[in-house]
N, C-alpha and C positions, 0 to 999 in steps of 0.2 A: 504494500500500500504506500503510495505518495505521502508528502509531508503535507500537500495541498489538501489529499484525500482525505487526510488522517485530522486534519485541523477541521474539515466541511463535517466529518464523520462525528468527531470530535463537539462541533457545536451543537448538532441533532441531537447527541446525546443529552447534552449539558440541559439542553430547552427541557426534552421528555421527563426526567426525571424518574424514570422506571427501572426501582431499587426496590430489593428484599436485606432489610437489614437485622442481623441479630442484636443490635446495639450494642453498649459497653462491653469491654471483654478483654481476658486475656488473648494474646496469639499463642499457636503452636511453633515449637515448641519452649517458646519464651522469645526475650528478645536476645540474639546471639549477635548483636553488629558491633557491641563493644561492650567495656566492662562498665560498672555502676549505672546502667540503664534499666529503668524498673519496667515491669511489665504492667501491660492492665491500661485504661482507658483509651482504647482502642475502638470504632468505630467497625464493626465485624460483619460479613458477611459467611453464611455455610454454606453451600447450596453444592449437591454430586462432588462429594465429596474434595470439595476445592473450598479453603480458606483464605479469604481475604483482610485485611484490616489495612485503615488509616487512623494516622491520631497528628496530633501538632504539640508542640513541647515550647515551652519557654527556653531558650539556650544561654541567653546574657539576662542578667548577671545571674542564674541559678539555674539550674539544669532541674530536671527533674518534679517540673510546674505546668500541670497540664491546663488547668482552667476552662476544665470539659463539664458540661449541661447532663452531661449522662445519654444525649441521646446522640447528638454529631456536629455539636456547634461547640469549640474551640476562642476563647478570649482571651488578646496580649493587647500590651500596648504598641504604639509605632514608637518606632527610635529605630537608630543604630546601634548596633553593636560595638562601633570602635567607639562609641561615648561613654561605656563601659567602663568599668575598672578589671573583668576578664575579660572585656574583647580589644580592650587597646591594642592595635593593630591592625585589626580584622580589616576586611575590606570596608568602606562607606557605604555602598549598598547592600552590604550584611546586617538583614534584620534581628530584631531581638530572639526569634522563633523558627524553627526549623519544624519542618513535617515528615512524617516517617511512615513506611509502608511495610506489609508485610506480606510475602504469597507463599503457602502451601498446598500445594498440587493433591495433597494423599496423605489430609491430614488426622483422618481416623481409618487410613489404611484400608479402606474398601476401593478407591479410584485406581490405585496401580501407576496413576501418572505420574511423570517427571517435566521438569519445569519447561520441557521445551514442547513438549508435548501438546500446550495449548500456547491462545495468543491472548496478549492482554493488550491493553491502553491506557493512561493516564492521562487525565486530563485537568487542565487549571484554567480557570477563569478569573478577572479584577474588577467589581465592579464596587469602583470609588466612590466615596460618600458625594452627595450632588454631582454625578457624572455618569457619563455613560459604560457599558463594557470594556471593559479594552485587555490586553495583558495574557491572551490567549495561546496556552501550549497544547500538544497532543502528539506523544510517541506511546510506542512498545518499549517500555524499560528492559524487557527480559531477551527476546530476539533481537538481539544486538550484536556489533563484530568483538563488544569487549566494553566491562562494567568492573567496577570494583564491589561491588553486594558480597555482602556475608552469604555463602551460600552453606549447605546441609540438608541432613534428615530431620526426623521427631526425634532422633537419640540427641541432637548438635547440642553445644552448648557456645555462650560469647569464648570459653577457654577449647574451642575446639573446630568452630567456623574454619570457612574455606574461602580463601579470596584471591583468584586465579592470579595469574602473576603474567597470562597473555592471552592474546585474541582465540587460541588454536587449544589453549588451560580453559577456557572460559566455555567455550562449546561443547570441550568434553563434559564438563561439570554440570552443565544446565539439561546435558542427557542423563545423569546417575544422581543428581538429587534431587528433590522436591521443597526445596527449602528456600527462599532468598528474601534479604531485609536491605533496607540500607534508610541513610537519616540523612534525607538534601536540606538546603535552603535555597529557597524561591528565586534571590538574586544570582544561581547558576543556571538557569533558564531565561530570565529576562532583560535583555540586555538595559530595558529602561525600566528597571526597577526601583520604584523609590521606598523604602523604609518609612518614611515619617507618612508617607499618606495610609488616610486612614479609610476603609470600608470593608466589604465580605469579600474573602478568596473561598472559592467554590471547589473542591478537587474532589474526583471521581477517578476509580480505580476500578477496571470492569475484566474479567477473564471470558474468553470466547473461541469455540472451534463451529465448526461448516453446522453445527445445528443451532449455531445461539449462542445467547450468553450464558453462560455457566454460575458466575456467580458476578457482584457487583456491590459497591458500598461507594458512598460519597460522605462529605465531610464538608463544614463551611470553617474559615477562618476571619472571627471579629476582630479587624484592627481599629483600635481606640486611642485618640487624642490621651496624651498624659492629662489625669488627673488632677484638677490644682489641690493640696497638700492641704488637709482640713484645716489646719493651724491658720491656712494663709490667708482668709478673710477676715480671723478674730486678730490678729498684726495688721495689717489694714486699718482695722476700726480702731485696734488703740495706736497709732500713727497720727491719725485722724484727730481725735482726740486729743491727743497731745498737742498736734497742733491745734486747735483751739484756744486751748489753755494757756497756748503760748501767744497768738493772738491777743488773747485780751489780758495776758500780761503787759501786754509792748502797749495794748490804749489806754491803761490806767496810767502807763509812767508816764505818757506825753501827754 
């Protein structure tokens, strides 16, 4: 399939909205893409024996901060990451929040499949607060000439994953396991990503062979304006005040 195809096929989808979701949940069989990643609020599909999940993670400044609804709506704030005191560095359009996926082909061992076995698609949408769509991707993360994904079984663990090391490691791997993860953020896909703008990322994760879709799970991402700081209007008011005070200190003296 084309990138044109994949992006036309891509919007169809994003419009329909025709999901069967098991909502929150662990993945099988945990999260294996690194070490101190917890499992669990995950955005889950079941269906013939093929699992899916998506979730979104706070990354700067605290890891491990989902700010999940329970059913598939994910809330951070906008910012950058190099504004950070753990992301000094980062790139500028490295958001505060990464989103993570997870595919199991045969994941209560009745499907038999292996990862290459079916096709999938991902897909992201940005539709900015007062503004229109824009900010649209759509590939097959797994049929690819070469990925860095944790790959595995339901035995894997994060101390035991697989991550090919080439194009020709990568093919053989996505025939003998049924397992792949991996944790992106949004600005390696969009070349005009901005961080600070704020409204809903849409992402849909769908698995498919020549009969349909197999399985499918979406997920929205709420980007929110920072907060003003409770404190900051009762400062304010006594500023305020103070100058008053100070006013009509200064018309008694003269």
């Amino acid at each position: 399939m084309t990138n044109l195809l994949r992006s036309l096929f891509g919007a169809v989808l994003l419009l329909t909205g025709i999901t069967s979701y098991a909502g929150a949940a662990n993945v099988t069989p945990g999260v294996i893409f690194g070490s101190g990643n917890a499992n669990g609020d995950f955005t889950v599909d079941r269906q013939n024996g093929i699992e899916i999940g998506l979730r979104a993670k706070q990354r700067y400044p605290a890891a491990n901060v989902f700010n999940y609804d329970g059913v598939d709506t994910y809330t951070f704030e906008a910012g950058r990451a190099a504004d950070t005191p753990s992301g000094a560095g980062q790139n500028p359009s490295r958001p505060l929040w990464n989103f993570e996926w997870s595919i199991n082909t045969d994941f209560d061992g009745t499907s038999g499949r292996k990862l290459n076995d079916v096709n999938y698609l991902l897909l992201a949408s940005f539709t900015p607060t007062g503004g229109i769509n824009q900010g649209t991707f759509a590939f097959d993360p797994i049929n690819t000439a070469y990925a860095d994904h944790a790959l595995g079984t339901n035995l894997t663990t994060s101390a035991t994953k697989i991550i090919a090391g080439s194009g020709s490691e990568y093919a053989t791997l996505i025939s003998q396991n049924n397992v792949a993860q991996n944790s992106w953020s949004m600005h390696w896909f969009d070349a005009l990503f901005d961080p600070t703008a704020t409204g809903i990322y849409t992402l849909r994760l769908l698995a498919n062979d020549v009969n349909g879709i197999l399985a499918d799970t979406s997920i929205n991402i709420a980007v929110t304006a920072v907060p003003l700081p409770a404190a900051l209007p009762l400062y304010a008011a006594g500023v305020a005040i103070l100058g008053f005070f100070g006013w009509r200190r200064r018309q008694k003296t003269t």
